[in-house]
C-alpha positions as CSV (number, residue, x, y, z in Angstrom):
1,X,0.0,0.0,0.0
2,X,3.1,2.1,1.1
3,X,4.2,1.4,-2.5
4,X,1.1,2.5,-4.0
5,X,1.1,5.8,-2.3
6,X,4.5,6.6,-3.1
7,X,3.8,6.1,-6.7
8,X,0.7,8.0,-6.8
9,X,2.6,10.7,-4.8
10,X,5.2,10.5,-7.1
11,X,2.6,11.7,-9.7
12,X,1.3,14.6,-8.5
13,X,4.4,16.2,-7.7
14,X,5.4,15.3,-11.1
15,X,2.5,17.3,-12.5
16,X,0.4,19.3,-9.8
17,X,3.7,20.1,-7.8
18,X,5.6,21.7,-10.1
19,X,5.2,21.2,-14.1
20,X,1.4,21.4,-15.0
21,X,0.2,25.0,-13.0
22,X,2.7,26.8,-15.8
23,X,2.6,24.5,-18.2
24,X,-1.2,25.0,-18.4
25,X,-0.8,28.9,-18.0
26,X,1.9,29.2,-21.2
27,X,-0.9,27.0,-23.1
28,X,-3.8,29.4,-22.4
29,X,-1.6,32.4,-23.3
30,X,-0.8,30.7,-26.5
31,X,-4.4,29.3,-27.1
32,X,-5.5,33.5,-26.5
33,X,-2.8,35.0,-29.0
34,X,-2.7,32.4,-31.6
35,X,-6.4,31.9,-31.7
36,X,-6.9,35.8,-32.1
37,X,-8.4,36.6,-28.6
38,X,-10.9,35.1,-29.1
39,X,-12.7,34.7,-25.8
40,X,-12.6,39.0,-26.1
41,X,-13.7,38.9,-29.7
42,X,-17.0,36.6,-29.1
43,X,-17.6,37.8,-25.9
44,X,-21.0,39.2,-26.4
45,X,-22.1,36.2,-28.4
46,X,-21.9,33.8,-24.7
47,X,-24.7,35.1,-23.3
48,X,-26.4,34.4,-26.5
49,X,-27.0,30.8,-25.0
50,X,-29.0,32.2,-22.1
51,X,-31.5,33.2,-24.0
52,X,-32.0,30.0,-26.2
53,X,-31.4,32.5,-29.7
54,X,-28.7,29.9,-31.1
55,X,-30.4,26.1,-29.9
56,X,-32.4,23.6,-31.3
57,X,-36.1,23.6,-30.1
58,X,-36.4,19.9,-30.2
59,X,-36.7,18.0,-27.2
60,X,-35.1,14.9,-27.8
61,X,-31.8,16.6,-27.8
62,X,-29.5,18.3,-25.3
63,X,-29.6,21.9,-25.8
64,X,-26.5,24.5,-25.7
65,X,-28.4,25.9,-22.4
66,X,-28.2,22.5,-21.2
67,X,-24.8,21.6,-21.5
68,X,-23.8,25.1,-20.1
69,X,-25.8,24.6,-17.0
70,X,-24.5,20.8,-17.0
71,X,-21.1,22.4,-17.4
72,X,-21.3,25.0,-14.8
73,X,-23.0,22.6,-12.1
74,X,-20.2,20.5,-12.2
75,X,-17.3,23.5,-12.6
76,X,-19.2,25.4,-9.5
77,X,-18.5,23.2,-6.6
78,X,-16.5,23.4,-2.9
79,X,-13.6,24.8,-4.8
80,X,-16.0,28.1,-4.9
81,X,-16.4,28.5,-1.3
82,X,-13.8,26.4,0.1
83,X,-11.3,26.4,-2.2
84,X,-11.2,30.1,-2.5
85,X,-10.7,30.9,1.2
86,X,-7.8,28.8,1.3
87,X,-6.5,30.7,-1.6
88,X,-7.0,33.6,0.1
89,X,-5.8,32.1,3.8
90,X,-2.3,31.4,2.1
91,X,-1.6,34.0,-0.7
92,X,-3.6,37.0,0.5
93,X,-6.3,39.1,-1.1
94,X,-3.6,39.2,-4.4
95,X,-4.2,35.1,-4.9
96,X,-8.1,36.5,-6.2
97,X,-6.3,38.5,-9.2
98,X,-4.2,35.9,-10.3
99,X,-7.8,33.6,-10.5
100,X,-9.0,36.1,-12.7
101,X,-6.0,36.3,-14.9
102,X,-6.0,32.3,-15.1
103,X,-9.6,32.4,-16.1
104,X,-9.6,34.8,-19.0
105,X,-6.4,33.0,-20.4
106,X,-8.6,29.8,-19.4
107,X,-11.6,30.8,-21.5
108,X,-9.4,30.7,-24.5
109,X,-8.7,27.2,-23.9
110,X,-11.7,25.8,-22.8
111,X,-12.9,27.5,-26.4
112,X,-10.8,25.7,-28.5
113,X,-11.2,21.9,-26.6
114,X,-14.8,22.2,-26.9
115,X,-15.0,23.1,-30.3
116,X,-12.8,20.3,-30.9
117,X,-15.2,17.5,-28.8
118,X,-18.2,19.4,-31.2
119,X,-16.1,18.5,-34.4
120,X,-15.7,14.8,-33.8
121,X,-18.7,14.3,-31.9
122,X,-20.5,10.7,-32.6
123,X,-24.6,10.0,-32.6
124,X,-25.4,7.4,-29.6
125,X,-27.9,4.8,-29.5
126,X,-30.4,6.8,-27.6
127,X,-30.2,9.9,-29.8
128,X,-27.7,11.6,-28.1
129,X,-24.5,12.7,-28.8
130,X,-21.2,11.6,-27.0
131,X,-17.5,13.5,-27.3
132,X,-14.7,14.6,-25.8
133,X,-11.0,14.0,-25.3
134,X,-11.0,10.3,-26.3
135,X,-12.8,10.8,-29.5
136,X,-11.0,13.6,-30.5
137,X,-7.7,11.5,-30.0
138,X,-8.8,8.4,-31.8
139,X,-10.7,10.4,-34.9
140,X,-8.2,13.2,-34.7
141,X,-5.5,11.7,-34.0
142,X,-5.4,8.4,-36.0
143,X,-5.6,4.3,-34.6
144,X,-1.9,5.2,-33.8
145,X,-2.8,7.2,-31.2
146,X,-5.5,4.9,-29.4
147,X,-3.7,4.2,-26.2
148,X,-3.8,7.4,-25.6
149,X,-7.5,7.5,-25.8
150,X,-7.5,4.6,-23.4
151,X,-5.0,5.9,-20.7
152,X,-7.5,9.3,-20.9
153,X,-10.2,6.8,-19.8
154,X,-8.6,5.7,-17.4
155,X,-7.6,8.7,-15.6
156,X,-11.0,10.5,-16.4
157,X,-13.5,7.5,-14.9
158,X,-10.3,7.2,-11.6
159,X,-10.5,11.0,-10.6
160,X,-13.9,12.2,-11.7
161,X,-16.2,8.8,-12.0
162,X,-15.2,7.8,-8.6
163,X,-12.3,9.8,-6.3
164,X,-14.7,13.4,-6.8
165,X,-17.9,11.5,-6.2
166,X,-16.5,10.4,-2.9
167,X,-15.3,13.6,-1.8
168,X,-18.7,15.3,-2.6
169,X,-20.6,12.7,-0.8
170,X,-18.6,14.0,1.7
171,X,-19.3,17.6,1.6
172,X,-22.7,17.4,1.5
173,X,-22.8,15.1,4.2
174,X,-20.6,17.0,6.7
175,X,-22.2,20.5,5.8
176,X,-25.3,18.9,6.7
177,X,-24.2,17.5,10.2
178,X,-22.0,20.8,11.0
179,X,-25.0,23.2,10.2
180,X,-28.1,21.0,11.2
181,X,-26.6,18.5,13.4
182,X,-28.4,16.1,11.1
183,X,-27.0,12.3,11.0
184,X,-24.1,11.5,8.1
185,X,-26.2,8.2,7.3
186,X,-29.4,10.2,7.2
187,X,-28.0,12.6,4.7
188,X,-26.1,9.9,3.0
189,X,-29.3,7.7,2.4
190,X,-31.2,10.7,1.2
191,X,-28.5,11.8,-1.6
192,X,-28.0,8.1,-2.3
193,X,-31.7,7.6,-3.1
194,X,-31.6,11.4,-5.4
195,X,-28.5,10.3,-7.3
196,X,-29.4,7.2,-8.4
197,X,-32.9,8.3,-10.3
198,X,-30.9,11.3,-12.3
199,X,-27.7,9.1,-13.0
200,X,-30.2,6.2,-14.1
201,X,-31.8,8.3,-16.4
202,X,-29.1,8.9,-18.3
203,X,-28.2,12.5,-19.5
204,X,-31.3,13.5,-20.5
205,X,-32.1,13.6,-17.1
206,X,-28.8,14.7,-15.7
207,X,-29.1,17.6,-18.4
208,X,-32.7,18.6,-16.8
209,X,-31.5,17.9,-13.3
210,X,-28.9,20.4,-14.0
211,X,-31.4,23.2,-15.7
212,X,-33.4,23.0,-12.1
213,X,-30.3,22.7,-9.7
214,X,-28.3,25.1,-11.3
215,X,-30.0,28.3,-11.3
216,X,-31.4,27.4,-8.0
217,X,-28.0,27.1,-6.5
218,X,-27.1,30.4,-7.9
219,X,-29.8,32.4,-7.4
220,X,-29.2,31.5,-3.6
221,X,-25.2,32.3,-3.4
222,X,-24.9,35.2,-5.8
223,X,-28.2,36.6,-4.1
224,X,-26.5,36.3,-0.8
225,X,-23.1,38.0,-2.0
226,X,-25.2,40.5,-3.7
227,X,-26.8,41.6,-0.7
228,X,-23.0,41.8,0.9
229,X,-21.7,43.8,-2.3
230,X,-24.6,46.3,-2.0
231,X,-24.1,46.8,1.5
232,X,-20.4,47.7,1.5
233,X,-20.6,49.2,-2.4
234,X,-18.3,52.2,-1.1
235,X,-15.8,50.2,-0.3
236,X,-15.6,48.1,-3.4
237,X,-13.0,50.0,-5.6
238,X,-10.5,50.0,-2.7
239,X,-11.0,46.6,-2.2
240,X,-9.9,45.9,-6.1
241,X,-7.4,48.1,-5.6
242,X,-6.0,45.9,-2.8
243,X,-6.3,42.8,-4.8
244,X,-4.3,44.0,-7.0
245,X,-1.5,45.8,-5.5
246,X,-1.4,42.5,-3.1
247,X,-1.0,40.5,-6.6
248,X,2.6,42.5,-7.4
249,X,3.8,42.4,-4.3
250,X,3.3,46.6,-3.4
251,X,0.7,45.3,-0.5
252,X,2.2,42.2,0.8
253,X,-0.8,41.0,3.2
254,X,0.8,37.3,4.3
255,X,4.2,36.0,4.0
256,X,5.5,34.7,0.9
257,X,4.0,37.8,-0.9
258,X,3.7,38.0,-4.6
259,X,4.8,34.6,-5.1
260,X,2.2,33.0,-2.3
261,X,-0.4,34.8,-4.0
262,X,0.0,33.8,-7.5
263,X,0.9,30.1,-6.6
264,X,-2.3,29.6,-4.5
265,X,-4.5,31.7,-7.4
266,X,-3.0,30.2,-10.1
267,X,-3.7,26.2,-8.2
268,X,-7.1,27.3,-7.0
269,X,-8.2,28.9,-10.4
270,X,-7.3,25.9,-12.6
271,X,-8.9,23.5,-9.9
272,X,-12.2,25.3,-10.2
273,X,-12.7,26.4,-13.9
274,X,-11.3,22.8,-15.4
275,X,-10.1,25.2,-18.3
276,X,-7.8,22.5,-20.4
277,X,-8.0,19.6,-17.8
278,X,-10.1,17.7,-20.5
279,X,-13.3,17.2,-18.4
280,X,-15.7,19.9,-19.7
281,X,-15.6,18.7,-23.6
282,X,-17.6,15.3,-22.6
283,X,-20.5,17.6,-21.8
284,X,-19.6,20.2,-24.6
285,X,-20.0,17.5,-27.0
286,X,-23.7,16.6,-26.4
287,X,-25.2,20.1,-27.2
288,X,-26.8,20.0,-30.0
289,X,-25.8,23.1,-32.1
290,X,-25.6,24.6,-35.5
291,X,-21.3,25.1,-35.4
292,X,-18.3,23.5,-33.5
293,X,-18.2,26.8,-32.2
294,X,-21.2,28.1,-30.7
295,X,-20.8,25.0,-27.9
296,X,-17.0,26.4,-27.7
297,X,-18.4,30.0,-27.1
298,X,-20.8,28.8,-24.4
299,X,-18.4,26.8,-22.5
300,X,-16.0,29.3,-22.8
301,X,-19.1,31.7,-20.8
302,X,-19.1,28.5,-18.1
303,X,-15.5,29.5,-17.3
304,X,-16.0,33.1,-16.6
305,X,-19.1,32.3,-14.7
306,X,-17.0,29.9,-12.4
307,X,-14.3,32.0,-11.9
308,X,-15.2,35.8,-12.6
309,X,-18.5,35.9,-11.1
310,X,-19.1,32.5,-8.4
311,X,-15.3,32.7,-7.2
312,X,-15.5,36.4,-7.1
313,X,-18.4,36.4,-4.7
314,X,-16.9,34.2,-2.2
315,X,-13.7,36.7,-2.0
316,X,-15.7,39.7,-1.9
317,X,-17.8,38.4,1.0
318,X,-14.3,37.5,2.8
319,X,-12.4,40.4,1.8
320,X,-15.0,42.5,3.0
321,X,-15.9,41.1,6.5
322,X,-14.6,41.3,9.8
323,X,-13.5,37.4,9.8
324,X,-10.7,37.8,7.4
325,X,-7.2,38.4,9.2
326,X,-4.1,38.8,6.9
327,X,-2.1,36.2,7.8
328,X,-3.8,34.6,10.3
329,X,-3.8,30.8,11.3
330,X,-6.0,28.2,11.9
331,X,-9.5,29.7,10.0
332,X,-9.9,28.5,6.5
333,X,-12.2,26.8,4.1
334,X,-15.8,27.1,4.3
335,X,-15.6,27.6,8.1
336,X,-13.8,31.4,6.7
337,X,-16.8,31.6,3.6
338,X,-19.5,30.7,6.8
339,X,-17.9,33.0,9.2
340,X,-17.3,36.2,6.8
341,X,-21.3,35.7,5.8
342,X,-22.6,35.5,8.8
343,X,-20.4,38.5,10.0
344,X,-22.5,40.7,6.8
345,X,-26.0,38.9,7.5
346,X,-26.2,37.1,11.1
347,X,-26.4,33.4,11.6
348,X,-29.3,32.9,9.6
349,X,-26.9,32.7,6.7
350,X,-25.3,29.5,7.8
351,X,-28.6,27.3,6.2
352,X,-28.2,29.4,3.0
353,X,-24.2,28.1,3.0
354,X,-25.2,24.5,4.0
355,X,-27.9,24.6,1.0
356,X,-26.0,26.3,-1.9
357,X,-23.0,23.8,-0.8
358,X,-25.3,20.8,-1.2
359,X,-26.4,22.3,-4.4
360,X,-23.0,23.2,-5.7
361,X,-21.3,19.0,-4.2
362,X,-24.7,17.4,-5.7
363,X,-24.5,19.2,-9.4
364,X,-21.0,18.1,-9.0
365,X,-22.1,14.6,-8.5
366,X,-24.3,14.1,-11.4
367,X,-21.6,16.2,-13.6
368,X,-18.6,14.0,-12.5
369,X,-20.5,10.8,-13.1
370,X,-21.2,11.5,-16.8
371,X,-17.8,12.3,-16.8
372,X,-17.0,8.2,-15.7
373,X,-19.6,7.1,-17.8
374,X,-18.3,9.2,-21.0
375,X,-14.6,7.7,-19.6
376,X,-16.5,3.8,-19.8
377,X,-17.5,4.3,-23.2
378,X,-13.7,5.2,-23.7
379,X,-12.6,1.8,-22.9
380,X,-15.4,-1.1,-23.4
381,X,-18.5,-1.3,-25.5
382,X,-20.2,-3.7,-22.7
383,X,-23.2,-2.6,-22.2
384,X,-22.6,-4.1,-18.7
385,X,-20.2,-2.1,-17.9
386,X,-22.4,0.9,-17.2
387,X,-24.7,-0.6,-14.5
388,X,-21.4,-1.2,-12.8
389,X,-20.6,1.9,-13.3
390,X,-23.7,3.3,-11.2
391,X,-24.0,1.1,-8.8
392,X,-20.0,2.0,-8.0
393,X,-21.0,5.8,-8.3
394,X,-23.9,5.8,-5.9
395,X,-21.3,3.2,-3.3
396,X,-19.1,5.7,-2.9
397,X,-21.3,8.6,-2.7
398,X,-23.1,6.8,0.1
399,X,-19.5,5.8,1.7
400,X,-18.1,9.2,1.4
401,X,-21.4,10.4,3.2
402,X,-21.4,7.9,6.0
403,X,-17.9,7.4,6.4
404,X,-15.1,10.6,6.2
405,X,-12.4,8.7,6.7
406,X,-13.0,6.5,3.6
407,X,-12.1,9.7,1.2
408,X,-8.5,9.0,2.0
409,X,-9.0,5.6,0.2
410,X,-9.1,7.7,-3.2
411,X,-6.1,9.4,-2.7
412,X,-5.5,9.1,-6.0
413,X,-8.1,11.5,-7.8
414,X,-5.6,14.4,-7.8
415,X,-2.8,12.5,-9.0
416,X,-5.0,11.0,-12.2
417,X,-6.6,14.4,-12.5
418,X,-3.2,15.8,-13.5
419,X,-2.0,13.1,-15.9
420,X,-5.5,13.6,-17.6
421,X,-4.6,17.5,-18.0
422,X,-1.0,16.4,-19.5
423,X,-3.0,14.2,-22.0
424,X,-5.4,16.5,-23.0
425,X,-3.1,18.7,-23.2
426,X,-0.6,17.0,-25.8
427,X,-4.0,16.0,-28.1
428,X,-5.4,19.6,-28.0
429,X,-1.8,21.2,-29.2
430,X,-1.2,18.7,-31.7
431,X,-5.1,19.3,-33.0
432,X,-5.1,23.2,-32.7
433,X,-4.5,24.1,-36.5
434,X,-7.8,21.8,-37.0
435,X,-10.0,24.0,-34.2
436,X,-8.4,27.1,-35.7
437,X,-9.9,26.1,-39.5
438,X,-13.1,25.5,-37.6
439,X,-13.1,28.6,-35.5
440,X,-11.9,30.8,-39.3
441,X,-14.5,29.1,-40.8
442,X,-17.0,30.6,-38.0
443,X,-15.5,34.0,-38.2
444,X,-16.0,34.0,-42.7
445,X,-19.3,33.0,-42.1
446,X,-20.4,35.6,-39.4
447,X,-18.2,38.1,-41.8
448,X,-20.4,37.3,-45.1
449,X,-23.2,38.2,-42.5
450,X,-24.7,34.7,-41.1
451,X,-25.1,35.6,-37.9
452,X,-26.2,32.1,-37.0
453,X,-22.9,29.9,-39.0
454,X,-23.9,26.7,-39.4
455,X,-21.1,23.6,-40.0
456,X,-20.8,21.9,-43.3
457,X,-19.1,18.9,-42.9
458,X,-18.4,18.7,-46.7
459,X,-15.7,21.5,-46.2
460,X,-13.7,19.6,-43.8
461,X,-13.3,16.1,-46.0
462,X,-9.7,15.4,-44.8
463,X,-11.0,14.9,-41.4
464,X,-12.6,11.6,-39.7
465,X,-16.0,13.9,-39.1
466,X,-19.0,11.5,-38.4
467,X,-21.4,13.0,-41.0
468,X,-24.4,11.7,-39.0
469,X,-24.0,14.1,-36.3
470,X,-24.1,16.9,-38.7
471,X,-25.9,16.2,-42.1
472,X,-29.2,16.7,-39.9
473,X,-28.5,20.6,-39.5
């Protein structure tokens, strides 16, 4: 076991501990310049999708909307209200700029993956459509190239299908206790029994799962910060102005100082946006839309949501309080997030934090295991395999809930996490000058004045497109 550890260990330092936080910041820059800004040039056209002006009205299909909220559910999780008061714990109010920066470089690349899942996207059995990393390797990349495919399945259905679910089991579960005093097993039975009607359902239902839970969860937080923001508006453009003289050092708020706060909101902006860690194009690649594109653009918006808007809220309601102590030791996490509200609002706020984090863990939950089922199909064809899947899926839910401890057993999420970034990585760099001939073609279309480009598969015959997932546009 010792061994096993070590080996895993091994990994992460050999990706999260030192190589993949720049690595993955250089790729976004590049992804930015060489794709022509474009998260800045179709910025407007994002919240196009929240509107429904660029989807498909039938019903058997997943809509952009959909897969945004899908998206989003699972980027938006404790990373948001946890993740970012330890970022801001150890690297100081600077640690939030350096999330924004990550994000907007991040937005380029989560553009270009997703357009690339949309491109070789495949028609399933039920109607559906199924994508991502794998396919993109194996129709992008050539037979050659297949083990990498498999190795991506691997790592995908290890740190998101299972590791993830078990930590969110137990979130939920230990927000629920700390806040209610409620029982773990009670709790644990109870988001047992929910997850396993949406994840039987397939993703239609996770998809309209999602379109409830989503808004729901963030009408409740970003109503909350909003009441904070509008309560201490006068002392919001000092408070930027902190963040960002904290970010170069001219403000140092915690020790370490420049460097503590763009290592912790570098880490913490790439672990809650996903932007190029290869998980957001399984879900990108079941919208139904008209162009590649248009699902690129609206995952591109699930980014800047995550990260400029959710993330933002949870600093602003720190940075803002009472609670928050530069330097100080021993208050972190969500006890910081639940403190600094409750410091704005009074204690009430505390069941508005347990119920947006059980909202934020169990859209995580449904999000993560499509992920491991998309990772399955990756691997086998057994139509076995699946019901294995969920019945694994809803065990360690319910053993993350009951049982802490029992997190520790999936030590190596994190690890698998990161070699999944490094092979996503290597397949989206070796298949940019494809997305950028898809991305052109969107731009000459929008320039002859379509403002609604639509994908002809017939000008892209050099590639292994599967016709039927477009010829019915």
């Amino acid at each position: 076991m010792e061994f096993i550890k070590s080996f895993f260990g091994l990994m992460e330092s050999l990706t999260w501990g030192w190589a993949l936080i720049p690595i993955l910041v250089i790729f976004g820059v590049f992804m930015t310049v060489m794709s022509g800004f474009v998260q800045f040039t179709f910025f407007r056209r994002m919240f196009r999708v929240l509107t429904g002006t660029d989807e498909s009205n039938d019903p058997n299909t997943i809509s952009a909307r959909e897969a945004l909220l899908v998206s989003v559910g699972g980027r938006v999780g404790g990373g948001n209200i946890a993740g970012v008061a330890v970022a801001i714990s150890l690297g100081g109010p600077g640690a939030v700029f350096w999330m924004w920066l990550i994000a907007l470089v991040g937005m380029a690349t989560s553009l270009i993956e997703c357009t690339l899942a949309q491109v070789y996207k495949r028609p399933a059995a039920d109607g559906t459509f199924r994508g991502g990393p794998a396919d993109y390797i194996r129709r992008g990349l050539g037979a050659r190239y297949n083990w990498l495919a498999i190795v991506y399945g691997i790592c995908l259905l290890a740190a998101f299908g299972l590791g993830f679910n078990a930590f969110q089991g137990n979130t939920m579960a230990g927000a629920v206790q700390e806040s209610l005093g409620v029982d773990r097993m009670v709790t644990g039975v109870v988001v047992t029994i929910i997850t396993a009607l949406v994840i039987f359902g397939g993703i239609r239902r996770i998809a309209k799962a999602a379109d409830v839970v989503v808004p729901v969860m963030a009408f409740l937080y970003l109503g909350a910060a909003g009441l904070v923001i509008i309560l201490h508006i006068t002392e919001i453009p000092a408070l930027i102005s902190d963040i960002v003289s904290s970010a170069f050092g001219f403000n140092e708020a915690i020790a370490g100082g420049m460097g503590a706060a763009i290592a912790q909101g570098l880490r913490r902006g790439l672990f809650s946006n996903e932007a190029g860690l290869g998980s957001a194009p399984n879900v990108a690649a079941t919208a139904y839309v008209r162009h590649p594109v248009s699902q690129g653009i609206t995952q591109s918006l699930s980014v800047f949501i995550d990260t400029m808007i959710i993330c933002s809220c949870t600093a602003f309601i720190i940075l803002l309080s009472d609670v928050y102590v530069p330097g100080a030791e021993g208050v972190d996490g969500v006890v910081l997030t639940q403190q600094a509200l409750a410091s704005h609002l009074g204690d009430w706020t505390k069941y508005v934090l347990t119920l947006a984090i059980l909202l934020f863990a169990f859209s995580s939950v449904i999000y993560n295991y499509y992920l491991g089922e998309n990772a399955l199909a990756a691997i086998t064809k057994s139509p076995k395999a699946i019901y294995v899947l969920r019945a694994a899926v809803i065990g360690v839910v319910f053993l993350g809930a009951v049982a802490p401890d029992a997190t520790s057993v999936f030590f190596f999420a994190d690890p698998m996490m990161g070699l999944l970034a490094v092979v996503n990585l290597i397949a989206v760099l070796m298949l940019f000058p494809v997305a950028m001939r898809v991305v052109d073609d969107f731009r000459k279309q929008l320039k002859a004045g379509n403002d609604m480009p639509v994908f002809n598969p017939d000008d892209f015959k050099d590639l292994n497109i599967d016709r039927t997932a477009w010829d019915a546009k």
